[in-house]
Structure formats: structure tokens, C-alpha cells
C-alpha positions in Angstrom: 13.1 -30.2 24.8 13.8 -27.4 22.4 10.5 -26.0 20.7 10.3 -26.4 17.3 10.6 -23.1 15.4 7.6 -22.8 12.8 8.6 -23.3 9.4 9.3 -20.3 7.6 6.0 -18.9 5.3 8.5 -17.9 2.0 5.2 -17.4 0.1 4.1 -14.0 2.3 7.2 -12.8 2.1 7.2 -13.2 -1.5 3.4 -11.8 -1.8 4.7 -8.7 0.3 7.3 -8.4 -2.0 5.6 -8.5 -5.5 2.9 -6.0 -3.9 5.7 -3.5 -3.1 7.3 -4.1 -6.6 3.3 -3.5 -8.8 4.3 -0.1 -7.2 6.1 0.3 -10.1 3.9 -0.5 -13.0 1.1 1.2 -11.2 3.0 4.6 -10.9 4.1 4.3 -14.6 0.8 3.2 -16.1 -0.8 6.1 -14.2 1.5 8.4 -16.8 -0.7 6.4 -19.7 -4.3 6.3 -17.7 -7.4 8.3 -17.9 -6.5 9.4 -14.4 -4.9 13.0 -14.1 -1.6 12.9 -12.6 1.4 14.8 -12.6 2.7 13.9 -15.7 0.0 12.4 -18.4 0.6 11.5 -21.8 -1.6 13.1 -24.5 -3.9 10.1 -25.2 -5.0 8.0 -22.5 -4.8 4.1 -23.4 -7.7 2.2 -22.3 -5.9 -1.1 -21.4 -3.3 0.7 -19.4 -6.2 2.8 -17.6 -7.7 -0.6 -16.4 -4.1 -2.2 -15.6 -3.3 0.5 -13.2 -7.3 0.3 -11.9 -6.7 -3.3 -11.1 -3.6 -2.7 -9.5 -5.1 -0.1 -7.3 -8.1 -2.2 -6.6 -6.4 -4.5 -4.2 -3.1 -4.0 -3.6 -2.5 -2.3 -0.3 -5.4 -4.1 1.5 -4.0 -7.5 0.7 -0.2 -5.7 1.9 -2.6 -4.2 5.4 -3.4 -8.2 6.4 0.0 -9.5 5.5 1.4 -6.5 7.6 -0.7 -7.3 10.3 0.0 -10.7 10.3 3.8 -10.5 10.5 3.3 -7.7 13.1 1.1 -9.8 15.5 3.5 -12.5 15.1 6.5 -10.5 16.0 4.3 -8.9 19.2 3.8 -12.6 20.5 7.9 -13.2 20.0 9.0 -9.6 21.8 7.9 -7.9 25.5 5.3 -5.1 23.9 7.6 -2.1 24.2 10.6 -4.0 22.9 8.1 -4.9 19.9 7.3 -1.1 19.4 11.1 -0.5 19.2 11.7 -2.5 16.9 8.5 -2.2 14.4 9.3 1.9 15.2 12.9 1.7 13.7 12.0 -0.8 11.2 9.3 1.4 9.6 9.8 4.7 10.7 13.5 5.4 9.9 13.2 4.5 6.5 9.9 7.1 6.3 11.6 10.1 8.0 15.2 9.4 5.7 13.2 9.5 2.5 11.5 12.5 3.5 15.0 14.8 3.1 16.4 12.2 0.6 13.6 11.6 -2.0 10.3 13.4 -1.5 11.9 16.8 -0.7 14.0 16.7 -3.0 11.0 15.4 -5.6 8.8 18.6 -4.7 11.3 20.8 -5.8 12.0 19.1 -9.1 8.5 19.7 -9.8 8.0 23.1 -8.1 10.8 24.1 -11.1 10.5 22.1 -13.9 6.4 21.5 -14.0 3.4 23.5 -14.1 2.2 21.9 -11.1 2.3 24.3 -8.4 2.5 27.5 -10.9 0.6 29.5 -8.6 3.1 28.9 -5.8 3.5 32.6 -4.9 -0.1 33.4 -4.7 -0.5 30.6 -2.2 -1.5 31.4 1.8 0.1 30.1 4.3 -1.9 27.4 5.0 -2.0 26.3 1.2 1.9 26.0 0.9 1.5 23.7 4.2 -1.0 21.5 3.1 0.7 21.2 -0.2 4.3 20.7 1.3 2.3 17.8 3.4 0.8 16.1 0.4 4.1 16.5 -1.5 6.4 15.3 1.2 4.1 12.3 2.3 3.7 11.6 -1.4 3.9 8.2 -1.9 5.7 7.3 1.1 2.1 7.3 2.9 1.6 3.8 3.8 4.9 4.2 5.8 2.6 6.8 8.5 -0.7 4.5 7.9 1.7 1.6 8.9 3.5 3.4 12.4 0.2 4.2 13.4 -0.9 1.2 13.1 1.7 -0.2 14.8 1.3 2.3 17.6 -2.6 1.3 18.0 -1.1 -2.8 17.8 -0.1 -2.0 21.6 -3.5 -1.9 22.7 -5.3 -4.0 19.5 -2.5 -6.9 20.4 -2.9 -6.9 23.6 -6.7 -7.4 23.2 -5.8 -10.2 21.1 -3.6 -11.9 23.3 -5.5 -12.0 25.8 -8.8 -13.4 24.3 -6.2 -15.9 22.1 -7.5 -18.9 22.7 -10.9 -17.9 22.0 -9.7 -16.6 18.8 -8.1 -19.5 17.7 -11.2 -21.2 17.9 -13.4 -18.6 16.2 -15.0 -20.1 13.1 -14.7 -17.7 10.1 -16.0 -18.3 7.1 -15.6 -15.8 3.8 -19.5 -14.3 4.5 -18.6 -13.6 8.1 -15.5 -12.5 7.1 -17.1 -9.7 4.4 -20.3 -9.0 6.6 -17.8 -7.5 9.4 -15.3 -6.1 7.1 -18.8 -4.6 5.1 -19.7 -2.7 8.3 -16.6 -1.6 8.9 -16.7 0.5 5.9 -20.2 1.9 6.7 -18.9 3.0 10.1 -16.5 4.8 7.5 -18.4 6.4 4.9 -20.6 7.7 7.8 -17.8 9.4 9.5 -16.3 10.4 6.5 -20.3 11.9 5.9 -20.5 13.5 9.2 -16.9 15.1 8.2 -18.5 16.5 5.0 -21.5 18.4 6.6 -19.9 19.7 9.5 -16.0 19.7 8.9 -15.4 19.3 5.3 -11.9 21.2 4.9 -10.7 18.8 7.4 -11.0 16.3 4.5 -8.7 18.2 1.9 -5.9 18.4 4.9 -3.4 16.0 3.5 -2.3 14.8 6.7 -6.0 14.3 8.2 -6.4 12.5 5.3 -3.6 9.8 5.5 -3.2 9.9 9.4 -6.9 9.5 9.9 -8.9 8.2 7.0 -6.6 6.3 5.5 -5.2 4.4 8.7 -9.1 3.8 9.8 -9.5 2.2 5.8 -6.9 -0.2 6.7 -7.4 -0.9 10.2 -9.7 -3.9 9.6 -7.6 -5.8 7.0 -4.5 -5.1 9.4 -6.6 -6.7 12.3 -7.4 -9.6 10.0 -4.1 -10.4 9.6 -3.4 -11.0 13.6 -6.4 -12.8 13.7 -5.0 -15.2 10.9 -2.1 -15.6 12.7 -3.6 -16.4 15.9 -6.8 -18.7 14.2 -4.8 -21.4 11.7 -8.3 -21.9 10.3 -8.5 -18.9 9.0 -5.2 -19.0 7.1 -6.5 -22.2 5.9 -9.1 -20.5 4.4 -7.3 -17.5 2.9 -4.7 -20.0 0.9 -7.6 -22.7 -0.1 -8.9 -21.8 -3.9 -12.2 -20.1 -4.1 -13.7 -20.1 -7.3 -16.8 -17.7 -6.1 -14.0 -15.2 -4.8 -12.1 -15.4 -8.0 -15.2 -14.7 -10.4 -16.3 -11.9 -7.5 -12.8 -10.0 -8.4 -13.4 -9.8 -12.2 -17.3 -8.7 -11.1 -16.0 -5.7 -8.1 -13.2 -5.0 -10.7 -16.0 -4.0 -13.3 -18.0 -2.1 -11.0 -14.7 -0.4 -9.5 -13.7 0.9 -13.2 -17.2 2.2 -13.7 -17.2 4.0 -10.3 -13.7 5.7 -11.1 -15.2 6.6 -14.3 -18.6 7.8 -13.6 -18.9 9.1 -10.0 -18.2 12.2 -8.9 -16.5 13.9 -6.1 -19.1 15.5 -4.4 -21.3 12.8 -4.9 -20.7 8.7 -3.6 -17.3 8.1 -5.2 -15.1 7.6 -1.9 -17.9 5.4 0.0 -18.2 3.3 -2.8 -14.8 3.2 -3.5 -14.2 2.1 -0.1 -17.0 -0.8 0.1 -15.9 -2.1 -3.6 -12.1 -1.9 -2.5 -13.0 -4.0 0.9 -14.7 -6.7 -1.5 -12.4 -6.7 -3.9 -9.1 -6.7 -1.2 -10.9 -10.0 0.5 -11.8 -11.7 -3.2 -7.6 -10.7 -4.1 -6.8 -12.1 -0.7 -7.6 -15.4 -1.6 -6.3 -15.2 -5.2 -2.8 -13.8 -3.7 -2.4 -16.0 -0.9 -3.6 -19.6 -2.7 -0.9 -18.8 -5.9 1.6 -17.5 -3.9 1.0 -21.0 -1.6 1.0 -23.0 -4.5 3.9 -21.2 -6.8 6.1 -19.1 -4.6 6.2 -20.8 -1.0 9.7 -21.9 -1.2 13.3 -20.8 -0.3 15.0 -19.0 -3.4 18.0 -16.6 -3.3 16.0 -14.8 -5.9 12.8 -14.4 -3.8 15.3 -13.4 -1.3 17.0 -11.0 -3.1 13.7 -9.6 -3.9 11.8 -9.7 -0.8 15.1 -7.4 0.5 15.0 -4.9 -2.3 11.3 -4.4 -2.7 11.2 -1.3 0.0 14.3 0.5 -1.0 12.8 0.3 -4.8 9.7 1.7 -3.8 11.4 4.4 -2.3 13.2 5.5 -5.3 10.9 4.6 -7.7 8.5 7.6 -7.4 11.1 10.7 -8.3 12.8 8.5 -11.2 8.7 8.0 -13.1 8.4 11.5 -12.3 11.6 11.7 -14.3 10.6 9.2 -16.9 6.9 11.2 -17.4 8.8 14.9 -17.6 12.0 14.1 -19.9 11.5 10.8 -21.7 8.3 10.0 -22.1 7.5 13.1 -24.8 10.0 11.5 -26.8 8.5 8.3 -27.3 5.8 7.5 -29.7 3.2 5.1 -28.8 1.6 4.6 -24.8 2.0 0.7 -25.0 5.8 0.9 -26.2 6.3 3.8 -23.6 5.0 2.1 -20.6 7.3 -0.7 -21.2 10.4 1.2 -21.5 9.0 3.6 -18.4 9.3 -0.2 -16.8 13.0 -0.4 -17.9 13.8 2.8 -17.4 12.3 2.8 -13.9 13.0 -0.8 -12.9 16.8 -0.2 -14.2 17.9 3.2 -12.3 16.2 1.2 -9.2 18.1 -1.8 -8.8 21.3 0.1 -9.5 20.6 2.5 -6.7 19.8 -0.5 -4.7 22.9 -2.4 -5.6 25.1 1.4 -4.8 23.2 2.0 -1.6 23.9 -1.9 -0.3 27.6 -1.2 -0.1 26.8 2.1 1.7 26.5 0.8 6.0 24.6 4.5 6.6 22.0 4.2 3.4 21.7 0.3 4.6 20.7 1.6 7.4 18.3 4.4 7.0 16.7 2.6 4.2 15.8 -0.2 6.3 15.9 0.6 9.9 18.2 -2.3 10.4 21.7 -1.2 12.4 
């Protein structure tokens, strides 16, 4: 008998999609927020400061589980090593070709037409590396977090293969589910502590910061996804409504935004960041994955279209805000009639460049890995 292929989950794709795509509105809202960026406009709007808050709350962890839940998926389908091929190509070309192609390019569009890095010639040695890291990561970071997890899926996968059917009939409910994830993120803060007394430059080195810190954020939500593939039971529960969930994201969102406003640096900011960003990824999870069962989990050359553009447009879309913030934004009056043609403007030049570099076999390919 031939198997019967699983049917296809169009609404994680879509999910995936959309989260790729907020990058967007984030990065342009962040011109019009409270939070200093490159490029700010001269009054901060207060609706557009919690917009890109919310955005920022949730969206990579929910992208972390869906990640990991395609990844373990593929691991079961593929030998391990042929597995790390492919998941290596798919990720990593695209994150070394935008390096020379976007972000490179990016730095030195800044370096000479902003203020930012005005003091270039007085830096040392060590400053111009650290900045060149920061600058040519930029916002391709979740491209490293994401190869490195991959690379650490060899052993995590393999664990999880082999205690499957255990797995599979693990019961998990939502308190189990934020009780582990919750002491995940004190193992965190307490590294991230023991940094700060004995090692705290370590913790301004860019690429510490995303290789390290960052990957070990996401490493639980990432591991949550596999386990969802492997235990149906728990994707059950991630798509099922949860009204305590729901009204827990509107409370974590408050107490996010009043963190980001009121702590400081050198006080609890980044640990309680990280345990309100856990509880608010889980409470998103189940808001993302129930509407995007109930609304989007269907075939649709649209979705399609989509779900194949979304990387190569968040590629692109950093440099061309950057370009919106420097040369058009000044012009426009008003933050709420700026951001929406920053979304034009951004959203526009994007999907051209897409549409130019789909007709182009050697941008196809190192802007998605696939030959």
C-alpha cells in the first residue's frame, strides 16, 4: 500500500509568512516610536510606539516554534546529514548573500549619509569590529539564531526521535507548558547575571550576543515546535481557542510596555523582558495558530505567492526604511500619515525587487538557497 502523505498545514505556512511580512510595519513604526533608532521622527506617536511594542512582544517566538516544527518534520523525512544539507543551504545561503548584497552595502549608506557612526575614525580596533558585526548582522540575525539551531537539531532531534513514542504520549497542558518554558528563562537571566558580574563586555559583543543569548532565548520555543510535531495533542492544544490565553496577552502586553518604558539597563530590563516575552510568545501562540486554523488553513495562490516572497522581502526591506526614515520621511507632515506611506513606500520597492529578482536563476538562488 502506498502511505498516505499528511495533508498539507497551509495555515503555518501562512502564520510563517505574515510573521516575516509584520517585519515591515515593525521596522517602519520604529521610525515613529519612543524607541531610539537610526532614524526617529521628531515626535514620538504613542499609538505607533505600542504597535511596534506589540509586534515585538511575540513575533519571533511564535516564528522559533513554527521553525522548529517544520525542521523536526523535515529531520524525520531526511538521513540526519542530508537534513543538515539541506536546512544549511536553505538558511544559510540566503544569510551569507545578503551580507555583501544588503547589509554591507546598508552600513555604508549610513556610515556617509547619517550621524550614526560620526566618531568612526576615533574608533579602536576592536570598536570598528564589534560595530561592523552589529551592522552586518543587522537584521538578518534570526538567519545565525536559526543555523545554529539547526546545527544543535542534530543532537536535540535525535534525542527526540529516539524517546518519540514517549513523546507522543506526553500530556501537556498550557501550565506545564509555561512552568518549563518559565524556568527556562531563569536558567537565562541567571547566566546572563553571572555574565554581568564576571564577564560583562562579553554582553556588548554583538556576535556573543546573537550567537549565544539570543539562540539560548529561542531554543525552548524551537524545541516546542518538534515536540508538537511529534505529540498531536499538543498541536491540538496550540490551535484550540483559549480565552485565558487571549485576555493573558492584553495583561503581559501592558506589563511589557511598562517594562520598555520604565526599566533600566543596568537594572532588570532584559530578565524581565525575557520572562514577559516567554508568556506573551505562548499566550500569541495560541491566538496565531487557532486564527490562522480557522481563517487561513487553505490552499490559495495568494497565500502562496506570499508565503514565497515573505523572506526575500524581509531581506530588502531593512536598507529601503532606512531610506524611507533618511530621505522621505522629513518631508512628510504628520507620524500616522507617514507610517502609512513608509508602508507603501517600503511594501512597494519590495515586491518589485522581488518580482526583478524572480526572473534572475542566480538572485533565485542565493535568496533562497533553492538550486
Amino acid at each position: 500500500m502506498t502511505p498516505v502523505k499528511p495533508e498539507r498545514e497551509y495555515f503555518l505556512d501562512s502564520i510563517r509568512a505574515w510573521l516575516m511580512l509584520l517585519g515591515v510595519p515593525f521596522h517602519v513604526s520604529l521610525i515613529y516610536s519612543s524607541q531610539q533608532w537610526t532614524v526617529n521622527s521628531a515626535n514620538a506617536s504613542l499609538w505607533l510606539t505600542l504597535f511596534n511594542e506589540f509586534i515585538h512582544s511575540f513575533r519571533m517566538q511564535v516564528f522559533f516554534v513554527i521553525s522548529g516544527y517544520f525542521s523536526y518534520m523535515l529531520y524525520l523525512r531526511y538521513q540526519p546529514l542530508r537534513w543538515l544539507k539541506v536546512r544549511a543551504e536553505r538558511v544559510g545561503i540566503p544569510f551569507l548573500a545578503a551580507i555583501p548584497l544588503i547589509t554591507l552595502p546598508q552600513f555604508f549608506m549610513l556610515k556617509n549619509l547619517s550621524a550614526k557612526f560620526s566618531g568612526w575614525p576615533e574608533y579602536s580596533d576592536y570598536q570598528r569590529y564589534n560595530t561592523l558585526v552589529w551592522e552586518l548582522i543587522s537584521h538578518l540575525w534570526f538567519l545565525l539564531v536559526l543555523l545554529l539551531l539547526t546545527a544543535s537539531g542534530m543532537f536535540i532531534f535525535a534525542v527526540l526521535k529516539k524517546h518519540q513514542q514517549r513523546l507522543s504520549q506526553l500530556t501537556l497542558t498550557w501550565p506545564r507548558i509555561f512552568v518549563a518554558l518559565a524556568c527556562s528563562v531563569v536558567v537565562w537571566g541567571l547566566f546572563r547575571r553571572l555574565l554581568l558580574w564576571q564577564a560583562p563586555q562579553l554582553l556588548m559583543d554583538g556576535l556573543f550576543n546573537i550567537a549565544v543569548m539570543q539562540t539560548l532565548f529561542y531554543l525552548p520555543f524551537f524545541v516546542l515546535g518538534a515536540i508538537a510535531w511529534t505529540n498531536p495533542a499538543a498541536k491540538a492544544l496550540f490551535v484550540r481557542p483559549h480565552p485565558v490565553l487571549w485576555t493573558g496577552a492584553v495583561v503581559l502586553f501592558i506589563a511589557y510596555h511598562f517594562n520598555q518604558q520604565y526599566s533600566a539597563g543596568d537594572g532588570w530590563l532584559y530578565e524581565l523582558d525575557a520572562l514577559i516575552s516567554t508568556g506573551m510568545g505562548l499566550c500569541m501562540l495560541n491566538v496565531c495558530y487557532s486564527c490562522g486554523h480557522r481563517f487561513l488553513n487553505r490552499a490559495s495562490p495568494r497565500i502562496s505567492y506570499l508565503v514565497n516572497a515573505s523572506l526575500f522581502i524581509y531581506l530588502v526591506h531593512h536598507p529601503l526604511t532606512l531610506i524611507f526614515g533618511l530621505f522621505v520621511m522629513p518631508h512628510i507632515p504628520g507620524d500616522t500619515t507617514g507610517f502609512f506611506t513608509g508602508l507603501l513606500f517600503v511594501f512597494g520597492l519590495s515586491f518589485l525587487l522581488y518580482e526583478i529578482h524572480r526572473r534572475i536563476p542566480v538572485l533565485r538562488f542565493l535568496f533562497s538557497g533553492k538550486k
